[in-house]
VEXVEXSE-626292 format. One record per residue: residue number from 1; residue in three letters; x, y, z of N, C-alpha, C, CB in turn. Coordinates in Angstrom, 3 decimals. Glycine has a CB too. Example, Ala and Ser with C-alpha at 12.3 -4.5 7.8 and 13.67 -1.06 7.14 Angstrom:
# VEXVEXSE-626292
<1,'ALA',<13.190,-5.690,7.800>,<12.300,-4.500,7.800>,<13.200,-3.300,7.800>,<11.308,-4.473,9.046>>
<2,'SER',<12.850,-2.250,7.080>,<13.670,-1.060,7.140>,<12.900,0.030,7.870>,<14.084,-0.598,5.725>>
***
This chain:
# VEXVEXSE-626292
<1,'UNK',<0.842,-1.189,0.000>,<0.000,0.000,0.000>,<0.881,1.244,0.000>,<-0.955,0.003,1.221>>
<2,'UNK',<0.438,2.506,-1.039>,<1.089,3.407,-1.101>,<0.866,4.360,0.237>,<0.843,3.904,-2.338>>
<3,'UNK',<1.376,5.058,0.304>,<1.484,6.483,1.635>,<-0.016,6.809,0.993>,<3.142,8.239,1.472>>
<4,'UNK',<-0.368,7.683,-0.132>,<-1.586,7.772,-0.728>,<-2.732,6.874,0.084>,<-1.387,7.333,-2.203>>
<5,'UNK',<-2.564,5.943,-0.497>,<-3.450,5.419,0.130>,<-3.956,5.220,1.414>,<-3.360,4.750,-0.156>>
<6,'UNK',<-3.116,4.893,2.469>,<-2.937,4.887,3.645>,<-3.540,6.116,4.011>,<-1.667,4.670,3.988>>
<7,'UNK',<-2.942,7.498,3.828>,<-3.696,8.561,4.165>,<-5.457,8.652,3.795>,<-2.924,9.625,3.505>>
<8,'UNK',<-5.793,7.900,2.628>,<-7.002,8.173,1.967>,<-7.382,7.480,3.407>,<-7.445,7.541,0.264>>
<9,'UNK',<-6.887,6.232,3.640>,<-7.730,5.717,4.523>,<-7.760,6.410,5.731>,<-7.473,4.472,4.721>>
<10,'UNK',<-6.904,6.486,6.251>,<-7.109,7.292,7.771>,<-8.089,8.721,7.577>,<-5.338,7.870,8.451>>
<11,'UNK',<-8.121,9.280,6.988>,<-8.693,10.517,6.714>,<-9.885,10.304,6.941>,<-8.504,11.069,5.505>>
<12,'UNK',<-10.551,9.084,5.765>,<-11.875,8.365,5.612>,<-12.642,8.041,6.978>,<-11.610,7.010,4.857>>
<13,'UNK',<-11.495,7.206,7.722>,<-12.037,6.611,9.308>,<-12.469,7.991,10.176>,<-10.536,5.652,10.326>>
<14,'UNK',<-11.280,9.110,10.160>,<-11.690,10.568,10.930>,<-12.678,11.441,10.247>,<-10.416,11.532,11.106>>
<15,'UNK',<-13.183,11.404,8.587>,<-14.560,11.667,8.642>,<-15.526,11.089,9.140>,<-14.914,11.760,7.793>>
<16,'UNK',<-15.640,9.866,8.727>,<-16.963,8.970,9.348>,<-17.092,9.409,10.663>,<-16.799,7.255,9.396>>
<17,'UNK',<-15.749,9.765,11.599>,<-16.384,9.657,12.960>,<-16.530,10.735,13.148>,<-15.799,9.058,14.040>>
<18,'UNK',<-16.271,12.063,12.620>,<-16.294,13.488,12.816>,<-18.309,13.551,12.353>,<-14.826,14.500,11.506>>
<19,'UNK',<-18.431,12.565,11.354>,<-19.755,12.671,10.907>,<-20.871,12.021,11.772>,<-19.788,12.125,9.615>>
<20,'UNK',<-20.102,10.824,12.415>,<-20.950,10.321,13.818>,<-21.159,11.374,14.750>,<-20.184,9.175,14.692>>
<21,'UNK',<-20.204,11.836,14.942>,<-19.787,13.462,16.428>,<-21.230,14.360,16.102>,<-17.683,15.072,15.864>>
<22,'UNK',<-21.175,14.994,14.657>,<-21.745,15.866,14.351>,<-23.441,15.260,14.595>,<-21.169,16.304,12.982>>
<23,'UNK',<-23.877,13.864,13.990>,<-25.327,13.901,14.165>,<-25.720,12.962,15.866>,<-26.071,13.033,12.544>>
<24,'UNK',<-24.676,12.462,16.379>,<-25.046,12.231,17.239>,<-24.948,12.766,18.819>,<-24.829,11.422,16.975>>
<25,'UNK',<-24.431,14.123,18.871>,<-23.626,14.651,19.508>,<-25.133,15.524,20.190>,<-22.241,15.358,18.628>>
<26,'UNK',<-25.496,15.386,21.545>,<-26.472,16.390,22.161>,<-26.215,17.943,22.541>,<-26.829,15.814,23.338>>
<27,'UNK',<-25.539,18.276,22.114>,<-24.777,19.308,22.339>,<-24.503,20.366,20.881>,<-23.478,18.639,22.951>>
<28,'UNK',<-25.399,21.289,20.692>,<-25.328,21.933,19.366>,<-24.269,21.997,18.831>,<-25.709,23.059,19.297>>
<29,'UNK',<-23.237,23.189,19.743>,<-22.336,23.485,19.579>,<-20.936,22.792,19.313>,<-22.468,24.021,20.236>>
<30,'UNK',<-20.897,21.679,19.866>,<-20.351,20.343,19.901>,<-20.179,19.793,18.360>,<-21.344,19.387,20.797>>
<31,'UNK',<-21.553,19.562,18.287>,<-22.317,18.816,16.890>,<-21.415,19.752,15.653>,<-24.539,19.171,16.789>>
<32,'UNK',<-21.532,21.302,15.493>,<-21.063,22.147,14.887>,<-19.453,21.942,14.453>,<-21.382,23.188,15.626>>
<33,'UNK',<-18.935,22.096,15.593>,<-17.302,21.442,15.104>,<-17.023,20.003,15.234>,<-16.067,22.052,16.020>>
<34,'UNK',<-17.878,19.225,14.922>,<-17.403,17.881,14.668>,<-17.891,18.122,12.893>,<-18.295,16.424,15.799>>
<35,'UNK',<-18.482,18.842,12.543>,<-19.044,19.320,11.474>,<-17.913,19.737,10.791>,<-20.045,20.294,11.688>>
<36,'UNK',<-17.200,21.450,11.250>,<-16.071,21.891,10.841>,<-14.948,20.895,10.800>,<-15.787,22.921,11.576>>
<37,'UNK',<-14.869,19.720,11.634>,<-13.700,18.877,11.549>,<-13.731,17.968,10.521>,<-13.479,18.188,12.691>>
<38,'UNK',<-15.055,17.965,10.054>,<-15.682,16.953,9.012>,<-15.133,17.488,7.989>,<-17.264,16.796,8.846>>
<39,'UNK',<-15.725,18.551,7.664>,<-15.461,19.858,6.467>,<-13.622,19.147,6.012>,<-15.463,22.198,7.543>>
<40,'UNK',<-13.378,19.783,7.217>,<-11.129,19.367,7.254>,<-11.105,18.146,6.198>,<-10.147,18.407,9.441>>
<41,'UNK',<-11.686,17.007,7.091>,<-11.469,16.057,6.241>,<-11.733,15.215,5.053>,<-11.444,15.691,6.653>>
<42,'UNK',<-12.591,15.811,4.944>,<-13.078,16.047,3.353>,<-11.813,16.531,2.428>,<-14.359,17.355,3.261>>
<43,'UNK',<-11.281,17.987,2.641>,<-10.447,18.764,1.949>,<-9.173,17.406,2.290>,<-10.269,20.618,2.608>>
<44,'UNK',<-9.125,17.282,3.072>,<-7.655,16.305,3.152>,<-7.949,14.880,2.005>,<-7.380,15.551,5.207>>
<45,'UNK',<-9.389,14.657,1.861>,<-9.513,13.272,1.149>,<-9.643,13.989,-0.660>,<-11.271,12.173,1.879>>
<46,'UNK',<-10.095,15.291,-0.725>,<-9.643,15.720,-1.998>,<-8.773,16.170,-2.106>,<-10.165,16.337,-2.564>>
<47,'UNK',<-7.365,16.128,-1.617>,<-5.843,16.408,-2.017>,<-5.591,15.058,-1.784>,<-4.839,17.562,-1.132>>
<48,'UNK',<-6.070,14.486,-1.261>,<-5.283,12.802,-1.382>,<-5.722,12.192,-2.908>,<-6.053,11.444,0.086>>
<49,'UNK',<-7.050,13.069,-3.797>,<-7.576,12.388,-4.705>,<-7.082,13.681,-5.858>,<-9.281,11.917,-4.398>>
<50,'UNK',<-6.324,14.429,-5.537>,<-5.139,15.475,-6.638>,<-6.570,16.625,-7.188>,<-4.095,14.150,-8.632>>
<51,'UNK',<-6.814,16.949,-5.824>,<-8.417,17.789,-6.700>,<-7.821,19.248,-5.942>,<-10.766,17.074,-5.953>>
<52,'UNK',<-6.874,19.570,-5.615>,<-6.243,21.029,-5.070>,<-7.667,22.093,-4.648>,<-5.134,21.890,-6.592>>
<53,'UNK',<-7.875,22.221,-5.830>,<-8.902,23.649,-6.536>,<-10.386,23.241,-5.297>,<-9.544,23.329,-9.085>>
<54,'UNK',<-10.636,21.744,-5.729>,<-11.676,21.701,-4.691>,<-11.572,21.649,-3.183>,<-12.316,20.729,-4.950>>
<55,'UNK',<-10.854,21.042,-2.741>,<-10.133,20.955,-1.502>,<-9.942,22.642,-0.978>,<-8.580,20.075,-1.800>>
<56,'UNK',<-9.358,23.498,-2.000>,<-9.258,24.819,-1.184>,<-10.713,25.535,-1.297>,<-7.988,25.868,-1.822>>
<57,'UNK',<-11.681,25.457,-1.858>,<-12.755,25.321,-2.145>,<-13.876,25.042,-0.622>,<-12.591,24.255,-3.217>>
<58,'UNK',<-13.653,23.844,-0.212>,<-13.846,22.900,0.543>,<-13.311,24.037,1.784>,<-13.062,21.374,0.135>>
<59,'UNK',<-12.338,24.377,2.181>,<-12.097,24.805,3.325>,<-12.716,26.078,3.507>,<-10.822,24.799,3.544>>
<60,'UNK',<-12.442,27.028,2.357>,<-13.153,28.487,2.471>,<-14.115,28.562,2.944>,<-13.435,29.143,1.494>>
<61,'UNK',<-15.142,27.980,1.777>,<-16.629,27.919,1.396>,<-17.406,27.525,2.818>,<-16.917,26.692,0.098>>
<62,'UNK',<-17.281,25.940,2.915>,<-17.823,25.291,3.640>,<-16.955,25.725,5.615>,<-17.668,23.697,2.794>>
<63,'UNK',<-15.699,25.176,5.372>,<-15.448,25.407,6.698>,<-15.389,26.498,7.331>,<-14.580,24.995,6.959>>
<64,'UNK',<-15.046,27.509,6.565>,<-15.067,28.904,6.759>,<-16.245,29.727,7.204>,<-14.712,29.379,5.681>>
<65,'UNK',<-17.147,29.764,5.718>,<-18.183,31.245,5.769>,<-19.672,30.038,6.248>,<-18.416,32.495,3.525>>
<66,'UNK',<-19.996,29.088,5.614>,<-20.917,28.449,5.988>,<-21.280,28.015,7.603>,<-20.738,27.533,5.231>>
<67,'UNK',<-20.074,27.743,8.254>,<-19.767,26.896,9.317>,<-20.081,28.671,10.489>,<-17.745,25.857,9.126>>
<68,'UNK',<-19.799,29.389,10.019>,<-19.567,30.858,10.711>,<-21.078,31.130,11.021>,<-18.774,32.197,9.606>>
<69,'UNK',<-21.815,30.741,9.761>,<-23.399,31.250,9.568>,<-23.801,30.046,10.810>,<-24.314,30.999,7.557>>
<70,'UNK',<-24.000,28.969,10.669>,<-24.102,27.775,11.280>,<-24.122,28.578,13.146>,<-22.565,26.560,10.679>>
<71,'UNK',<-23.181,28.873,13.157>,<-22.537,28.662,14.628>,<-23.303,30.176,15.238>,<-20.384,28.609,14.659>>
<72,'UNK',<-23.314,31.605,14.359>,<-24.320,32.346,14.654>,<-25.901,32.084,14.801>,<-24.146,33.095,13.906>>
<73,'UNK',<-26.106,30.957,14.184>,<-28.000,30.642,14.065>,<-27.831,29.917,15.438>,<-28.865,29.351,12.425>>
<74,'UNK',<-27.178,28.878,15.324>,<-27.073,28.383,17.017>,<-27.125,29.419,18.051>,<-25.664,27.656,17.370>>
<75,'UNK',<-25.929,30.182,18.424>,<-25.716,31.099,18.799>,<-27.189,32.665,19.084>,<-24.607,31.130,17.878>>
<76,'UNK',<-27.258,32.749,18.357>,<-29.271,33.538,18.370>,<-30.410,32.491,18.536>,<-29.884,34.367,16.536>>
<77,'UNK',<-30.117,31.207,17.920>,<-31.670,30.400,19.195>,<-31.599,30.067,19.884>,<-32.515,29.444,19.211>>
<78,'UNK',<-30.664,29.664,20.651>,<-30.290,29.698,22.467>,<-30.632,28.349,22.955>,<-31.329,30.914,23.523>>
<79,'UNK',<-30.190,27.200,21.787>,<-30.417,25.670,22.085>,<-29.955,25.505,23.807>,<-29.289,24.583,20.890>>
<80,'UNK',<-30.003,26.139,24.774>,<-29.570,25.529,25.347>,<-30.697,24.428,26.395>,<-28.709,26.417,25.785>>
<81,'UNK',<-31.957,24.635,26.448>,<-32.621,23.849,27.253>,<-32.745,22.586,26.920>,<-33.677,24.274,27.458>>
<82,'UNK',<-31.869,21.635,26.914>,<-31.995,20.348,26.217>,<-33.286,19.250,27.139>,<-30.230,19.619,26.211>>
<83,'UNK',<-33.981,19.824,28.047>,<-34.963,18.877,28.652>,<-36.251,18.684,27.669>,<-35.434,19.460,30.127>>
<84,'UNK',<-36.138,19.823,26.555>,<-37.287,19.954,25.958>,<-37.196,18.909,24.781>,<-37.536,21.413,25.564>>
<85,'UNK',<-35.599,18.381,24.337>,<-35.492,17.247,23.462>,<-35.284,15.963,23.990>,<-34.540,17.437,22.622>>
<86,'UNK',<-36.775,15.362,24.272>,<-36.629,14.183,24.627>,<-36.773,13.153,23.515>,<-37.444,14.004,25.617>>
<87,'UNK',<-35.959,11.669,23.935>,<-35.554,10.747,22.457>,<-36.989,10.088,22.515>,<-33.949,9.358,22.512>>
<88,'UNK',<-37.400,10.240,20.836>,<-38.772,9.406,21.023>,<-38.435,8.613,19.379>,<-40.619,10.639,21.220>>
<89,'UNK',<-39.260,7.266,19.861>,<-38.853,6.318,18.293>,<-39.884,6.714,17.450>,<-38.890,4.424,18.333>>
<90,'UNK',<-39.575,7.032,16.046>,<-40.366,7.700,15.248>,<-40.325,6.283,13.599>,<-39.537,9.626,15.049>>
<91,'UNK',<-41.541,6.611,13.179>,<-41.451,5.533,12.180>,<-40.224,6.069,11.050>,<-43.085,5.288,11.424>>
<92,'UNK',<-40.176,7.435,10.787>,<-38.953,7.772,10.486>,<-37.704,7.470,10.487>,<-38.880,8.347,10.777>>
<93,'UNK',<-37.373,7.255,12.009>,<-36.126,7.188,12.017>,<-36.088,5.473,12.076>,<-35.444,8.119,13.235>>
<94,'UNK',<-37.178,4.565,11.568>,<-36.588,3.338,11.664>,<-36.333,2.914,10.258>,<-37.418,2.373,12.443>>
<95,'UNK',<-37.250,4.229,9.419>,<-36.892,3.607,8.039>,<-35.563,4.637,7.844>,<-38.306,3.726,6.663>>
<96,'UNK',<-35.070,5.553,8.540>,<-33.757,5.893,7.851>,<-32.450,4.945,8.056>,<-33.377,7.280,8.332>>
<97,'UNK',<-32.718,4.444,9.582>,<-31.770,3.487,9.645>,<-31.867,2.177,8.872>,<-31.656,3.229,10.876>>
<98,'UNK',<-32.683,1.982,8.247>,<-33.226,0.814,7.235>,<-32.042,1.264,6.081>,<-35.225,0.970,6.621>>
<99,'UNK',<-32.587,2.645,6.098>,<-32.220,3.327,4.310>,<-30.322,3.485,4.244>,<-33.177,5.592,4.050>>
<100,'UNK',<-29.935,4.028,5.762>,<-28.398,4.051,5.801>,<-27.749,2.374,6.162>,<-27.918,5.280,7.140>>
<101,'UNK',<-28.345,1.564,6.557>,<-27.900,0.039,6.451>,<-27.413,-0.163,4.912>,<-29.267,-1.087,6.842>>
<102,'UNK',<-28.737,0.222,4.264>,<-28.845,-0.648,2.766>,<-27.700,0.308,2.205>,<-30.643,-0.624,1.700>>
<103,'UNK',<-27.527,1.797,2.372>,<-26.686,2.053,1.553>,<-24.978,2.073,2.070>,<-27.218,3.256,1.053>>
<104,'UNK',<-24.948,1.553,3.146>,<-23.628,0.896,3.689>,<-23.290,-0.534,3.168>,<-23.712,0.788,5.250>>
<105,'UNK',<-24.702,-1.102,2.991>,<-24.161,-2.420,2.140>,<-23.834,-2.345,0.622>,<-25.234,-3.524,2.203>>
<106,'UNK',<-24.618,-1.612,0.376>,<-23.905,-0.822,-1.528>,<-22.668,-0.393,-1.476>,<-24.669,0.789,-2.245>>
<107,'UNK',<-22.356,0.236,-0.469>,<-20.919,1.089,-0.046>,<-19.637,0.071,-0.308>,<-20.917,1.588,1.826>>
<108,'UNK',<-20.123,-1.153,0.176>,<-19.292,-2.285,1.115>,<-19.108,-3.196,-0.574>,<-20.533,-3.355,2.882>>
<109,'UNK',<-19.954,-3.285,-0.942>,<-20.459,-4.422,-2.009>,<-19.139,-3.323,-3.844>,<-23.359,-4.302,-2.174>>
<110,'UNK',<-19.901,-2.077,-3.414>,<-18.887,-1.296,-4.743>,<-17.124,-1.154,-3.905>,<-19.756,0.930,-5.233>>
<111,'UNK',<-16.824,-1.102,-2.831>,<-15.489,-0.867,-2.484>,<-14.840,-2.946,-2.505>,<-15.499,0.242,-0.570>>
<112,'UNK',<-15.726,-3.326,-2.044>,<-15.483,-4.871,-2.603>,<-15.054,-4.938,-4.285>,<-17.070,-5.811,-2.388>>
<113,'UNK',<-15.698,-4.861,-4.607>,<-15.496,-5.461,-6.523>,<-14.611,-4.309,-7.215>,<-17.387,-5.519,-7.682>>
<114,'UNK',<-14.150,-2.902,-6.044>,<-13.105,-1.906,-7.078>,<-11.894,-2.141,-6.133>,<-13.573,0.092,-7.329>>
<115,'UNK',<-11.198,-2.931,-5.380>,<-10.565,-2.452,-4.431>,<-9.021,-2.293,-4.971>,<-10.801,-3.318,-3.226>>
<116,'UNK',<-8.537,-3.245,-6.322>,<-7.349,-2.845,-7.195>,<-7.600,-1.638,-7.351>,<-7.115,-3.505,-8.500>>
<117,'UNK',<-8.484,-0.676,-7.256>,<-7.936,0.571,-7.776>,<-7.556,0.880,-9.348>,<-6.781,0.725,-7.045>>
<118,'UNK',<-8.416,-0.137,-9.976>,<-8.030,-0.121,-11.762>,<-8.730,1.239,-11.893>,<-8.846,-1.605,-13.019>>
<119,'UNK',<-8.254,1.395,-13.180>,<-8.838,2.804,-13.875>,<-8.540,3.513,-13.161>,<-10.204,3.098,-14.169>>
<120,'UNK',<-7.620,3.892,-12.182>,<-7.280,5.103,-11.570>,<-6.078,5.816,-12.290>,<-6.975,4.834,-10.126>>
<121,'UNK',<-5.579,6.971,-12.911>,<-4.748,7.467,-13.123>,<-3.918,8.509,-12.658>,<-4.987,7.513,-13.760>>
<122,'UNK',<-3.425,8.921,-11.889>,<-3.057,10.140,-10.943>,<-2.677,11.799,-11.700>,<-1.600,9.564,-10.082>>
<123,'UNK',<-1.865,11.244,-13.412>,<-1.478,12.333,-13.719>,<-2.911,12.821,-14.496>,<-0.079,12.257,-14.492>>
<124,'UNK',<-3.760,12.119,-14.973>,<-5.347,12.497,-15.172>,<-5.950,12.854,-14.232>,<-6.171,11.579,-15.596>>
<125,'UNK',<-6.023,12.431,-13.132>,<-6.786,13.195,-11.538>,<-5.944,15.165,-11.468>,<-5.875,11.750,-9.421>>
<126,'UNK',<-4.663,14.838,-12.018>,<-3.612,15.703,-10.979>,<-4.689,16.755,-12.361>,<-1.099,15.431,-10.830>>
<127,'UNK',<-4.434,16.811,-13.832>,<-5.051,17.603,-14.808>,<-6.691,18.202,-14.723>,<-4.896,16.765,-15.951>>
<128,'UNK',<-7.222,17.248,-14.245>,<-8.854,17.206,-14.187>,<-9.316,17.759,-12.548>,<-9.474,15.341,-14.503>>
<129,'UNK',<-8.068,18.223,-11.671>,<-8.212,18.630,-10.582>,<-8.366,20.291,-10.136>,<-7.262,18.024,-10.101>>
<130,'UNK',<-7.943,20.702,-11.553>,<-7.609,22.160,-11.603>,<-8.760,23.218,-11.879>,<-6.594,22.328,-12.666>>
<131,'UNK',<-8.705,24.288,-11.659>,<-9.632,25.351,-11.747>,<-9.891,25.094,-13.516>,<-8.909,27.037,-11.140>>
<132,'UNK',<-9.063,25.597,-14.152>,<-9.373,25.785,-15.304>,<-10.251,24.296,-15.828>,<-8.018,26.203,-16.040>>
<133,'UNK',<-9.891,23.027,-15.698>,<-10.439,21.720,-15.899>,<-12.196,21.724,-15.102>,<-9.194,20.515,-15.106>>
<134,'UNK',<-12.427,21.946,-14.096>,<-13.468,22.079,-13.490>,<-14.751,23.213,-14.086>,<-12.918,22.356,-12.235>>
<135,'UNK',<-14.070,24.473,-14.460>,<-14.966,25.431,-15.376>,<-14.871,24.605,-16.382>,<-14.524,26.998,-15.730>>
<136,'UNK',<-13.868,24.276,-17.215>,<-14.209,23.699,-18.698>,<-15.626,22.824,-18.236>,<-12.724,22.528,-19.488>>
<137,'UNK',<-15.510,21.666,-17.508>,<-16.682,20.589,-17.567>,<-17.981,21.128,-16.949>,<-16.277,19.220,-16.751>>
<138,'UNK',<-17.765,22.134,-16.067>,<-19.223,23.020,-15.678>,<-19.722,23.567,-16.954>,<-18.999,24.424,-14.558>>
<139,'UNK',<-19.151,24.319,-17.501>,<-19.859,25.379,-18.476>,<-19.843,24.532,-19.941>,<-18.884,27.052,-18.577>>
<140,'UNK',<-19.912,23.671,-20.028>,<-19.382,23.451,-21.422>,<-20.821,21.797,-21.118>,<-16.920,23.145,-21.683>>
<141,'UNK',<-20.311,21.157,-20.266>,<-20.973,19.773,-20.056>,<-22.683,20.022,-19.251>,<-19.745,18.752,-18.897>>
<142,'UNK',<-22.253,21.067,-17.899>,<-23.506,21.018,-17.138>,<-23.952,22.275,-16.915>,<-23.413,20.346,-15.896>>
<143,'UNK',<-23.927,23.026,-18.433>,<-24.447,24.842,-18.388>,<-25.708,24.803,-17.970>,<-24.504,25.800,-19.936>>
<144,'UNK',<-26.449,23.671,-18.453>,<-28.150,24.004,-17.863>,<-28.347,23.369,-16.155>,<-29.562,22.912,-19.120>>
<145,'UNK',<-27.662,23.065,-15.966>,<-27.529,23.011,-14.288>,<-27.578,24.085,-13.687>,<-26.358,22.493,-13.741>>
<146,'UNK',<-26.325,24.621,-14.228>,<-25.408,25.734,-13.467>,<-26.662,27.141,-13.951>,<-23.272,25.904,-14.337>>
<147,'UNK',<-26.814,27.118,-14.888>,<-28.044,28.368,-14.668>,<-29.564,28.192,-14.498>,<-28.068,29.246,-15.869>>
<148,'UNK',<-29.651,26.742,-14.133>,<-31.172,26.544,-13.212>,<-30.766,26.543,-11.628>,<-32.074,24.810,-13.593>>
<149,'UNK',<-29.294,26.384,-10.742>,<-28.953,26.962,-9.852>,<-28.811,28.533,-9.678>,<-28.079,26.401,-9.705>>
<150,'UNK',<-28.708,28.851,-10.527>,<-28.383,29.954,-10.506>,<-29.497,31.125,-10.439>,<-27.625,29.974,-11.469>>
<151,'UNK',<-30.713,30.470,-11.275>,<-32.119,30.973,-11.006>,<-32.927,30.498,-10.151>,<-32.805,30.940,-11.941>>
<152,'UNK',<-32.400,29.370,-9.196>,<-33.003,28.750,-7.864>,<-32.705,29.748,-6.937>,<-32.396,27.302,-7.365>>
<153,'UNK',<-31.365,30.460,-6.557>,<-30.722,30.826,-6.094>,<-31.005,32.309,-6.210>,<-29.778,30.265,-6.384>>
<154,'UNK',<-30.793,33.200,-7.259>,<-31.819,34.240,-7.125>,<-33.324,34.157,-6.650>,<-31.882,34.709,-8.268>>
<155,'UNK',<-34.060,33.231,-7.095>,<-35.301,33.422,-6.498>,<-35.495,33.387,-5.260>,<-36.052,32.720,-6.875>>
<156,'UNK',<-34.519,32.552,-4.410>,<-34.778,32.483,-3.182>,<-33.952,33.774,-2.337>,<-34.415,31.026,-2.780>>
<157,'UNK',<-33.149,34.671,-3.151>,<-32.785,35.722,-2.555>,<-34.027,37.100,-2.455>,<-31.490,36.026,-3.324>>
<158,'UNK',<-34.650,36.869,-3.740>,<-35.964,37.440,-4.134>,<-36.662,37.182,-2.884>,<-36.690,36.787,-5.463>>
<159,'UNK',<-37.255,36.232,-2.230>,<-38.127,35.582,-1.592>,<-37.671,36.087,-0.590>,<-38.302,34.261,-1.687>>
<160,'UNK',<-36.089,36.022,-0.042>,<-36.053,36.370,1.506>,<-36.440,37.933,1.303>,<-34.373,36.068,2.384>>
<161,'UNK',<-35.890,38.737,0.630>,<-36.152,40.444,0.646>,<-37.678,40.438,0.992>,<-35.819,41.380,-1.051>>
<162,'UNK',<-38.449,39.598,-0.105>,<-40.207,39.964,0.106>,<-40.707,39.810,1.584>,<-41.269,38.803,-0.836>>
<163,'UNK',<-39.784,38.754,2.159>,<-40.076,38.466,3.624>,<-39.762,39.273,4.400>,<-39.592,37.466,4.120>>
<164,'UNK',<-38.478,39.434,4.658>,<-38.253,40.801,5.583>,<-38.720,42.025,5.310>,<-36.995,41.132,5.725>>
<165,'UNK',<-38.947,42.842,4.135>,<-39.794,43.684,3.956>,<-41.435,43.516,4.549>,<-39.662,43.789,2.647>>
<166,'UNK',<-41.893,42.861,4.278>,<-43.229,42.381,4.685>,<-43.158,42.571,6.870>,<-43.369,40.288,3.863>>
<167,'UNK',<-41.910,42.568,7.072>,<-42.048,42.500,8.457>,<-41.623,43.963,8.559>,<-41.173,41.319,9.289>>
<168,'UNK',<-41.145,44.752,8.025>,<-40.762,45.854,8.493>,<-41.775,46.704,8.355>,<-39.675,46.267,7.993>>
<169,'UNK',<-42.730,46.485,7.781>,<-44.451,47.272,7.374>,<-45.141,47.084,7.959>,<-45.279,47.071,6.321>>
***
């Protein structure tokens, strides 16, 4: 096993559990930076996979300005009375744990039948990792994505103004 690899893996084991921390964690604030630690390791598993551009991406975006918003909304609803969240079994949550079983066994079943690592190329990852490579395949492959986000995304900026206006009247 290469160093590469080895890192992919360890990284992998400290998301999963940064991702356990975050949803199982009673403690908002808690939950929040097992979140931001999550974020980390993500960016560490896309430089282990030669994706630079996303990885720095990954830290700004998400760990940075998102995680900031996150920790202020906590921060202004004042989670702190936790007597009021008591654990109750919901038919919900027996079919999600149904739904995350089955897709841990898909998980298990596709890392089974790829585990040579065929079709991997590094100096094709290292090319297809870059800013300029990433716009080429956005704008060129998934333009009608990118501007039905883009008009999701205004509208819902539209929508918040109509709202807060509506309260200031």
């Amino acid at each position: 096993m290469t160093l590469t690899i080895t890192l992919f893996g360890i990284l992998a084991a400290l998301a999963i559990a940064s991702a356990l921390v975050t949803i199982l964690s009673k403690h908002p604030i808690r939950s929040a930076m097992g979140l931001v630690f999550h974020f980390f390791m993500l960016a560490g598993l896309y430089l282990t996979l030669s994706a630079q551009f996303i990885a720095a991406l990954q830290v700004l975006v998400y760990a940075g300005a998102i995680m900031v918003l996150v920790i202020f909304v906590i921060m202004l609803l004042n989670l702190g009375d936790e007597e009021k969240l008591k654990y109750k079994i919901d038919p919900k949550q027996i079919m999600g744990i149904f739904l995350g079983g089955a897709f841990l066994v898909m998980l298990g079943t596709i890392f089974a039948t790829n585990i040579s690592g065929a079709g991997y190329n590094p100096e094709i990852a290292i090319q297809n990792g870059t800013a300029q490579a990433l716009g080429k395949e956005l704008y060129t492959n998934y333009i009608f994505a990118i501007q039905a986000i883009g008009l999701l995304l205004t509208a819902a900026i539209v929508g918040a103004i109509i709202l807060a206006k509506r309260k200031l009247n």
